[in-house]
C-alpha positions in Angstrom: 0.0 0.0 0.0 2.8 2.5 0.7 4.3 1.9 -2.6 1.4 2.8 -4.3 1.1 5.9 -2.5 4.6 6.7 -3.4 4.2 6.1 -7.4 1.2 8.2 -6.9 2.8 10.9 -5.6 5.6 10.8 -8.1 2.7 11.2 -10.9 1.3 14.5 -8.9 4.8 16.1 -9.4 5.6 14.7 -12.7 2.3 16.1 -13.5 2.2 19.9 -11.7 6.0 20.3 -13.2 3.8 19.7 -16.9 2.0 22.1 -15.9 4.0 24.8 -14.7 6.5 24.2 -17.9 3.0 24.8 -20.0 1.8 27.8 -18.3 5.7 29.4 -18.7 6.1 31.7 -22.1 6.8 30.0 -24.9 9.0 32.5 -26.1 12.6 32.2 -24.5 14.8 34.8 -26.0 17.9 34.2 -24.1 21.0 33.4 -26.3 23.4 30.8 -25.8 27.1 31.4 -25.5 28.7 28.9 -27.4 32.3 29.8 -25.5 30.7 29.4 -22.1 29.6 25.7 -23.0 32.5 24.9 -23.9 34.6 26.6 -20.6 31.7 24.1 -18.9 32.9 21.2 -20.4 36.8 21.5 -20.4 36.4 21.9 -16.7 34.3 18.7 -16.4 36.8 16.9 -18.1 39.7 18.4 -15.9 37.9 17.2 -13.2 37.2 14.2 -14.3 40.6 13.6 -15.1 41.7 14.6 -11.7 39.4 12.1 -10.0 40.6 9.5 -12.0 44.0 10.0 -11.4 43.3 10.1 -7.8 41.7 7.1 -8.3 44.2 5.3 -10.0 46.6 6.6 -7.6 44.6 4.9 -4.4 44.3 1.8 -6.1 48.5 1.5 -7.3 48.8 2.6 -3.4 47.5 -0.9 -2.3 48.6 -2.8 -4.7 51.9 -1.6 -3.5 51.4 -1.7 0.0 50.1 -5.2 -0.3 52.8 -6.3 -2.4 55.1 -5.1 0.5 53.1 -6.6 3.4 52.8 -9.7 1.4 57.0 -9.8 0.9 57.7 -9.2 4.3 
């Protein structure tokens, strides 16, 4: 029973965000700057690649460190 209270509940919001995007203007005459999209997604990636070198840098960590408590 409280399942089906949830799922309803999800269909009231799904359905008042409808509505509100329908009762917004339909004329949007903001501009899109193509250069700040792309300073957007250089700095994703840069941070991307930072967690994966972290990442990468954690897992060599124990590999190492049970390589050496392994040895001893």
């Amino acid at each position: 029973m409280s399942g089906e209270r949830i799922i309803e509940a999800d269909q009231v919001k799904t359905q008042s965000n409808i509505d509100v995007a329908s009762k917004s203007p339909s004329k949007i005459t903001k501009r899109v700057d193509i250069n700040k999209l792309l300073s957007r997604v250089r700095s994703e990636e840069r941070k991307q690649k930072k967690e994966n070198l972290v990442f990468f840098g954690v897992i060599s960590s124990v590999i190492v460190a049970t390589g050496i408590i392994a040895s001893l």
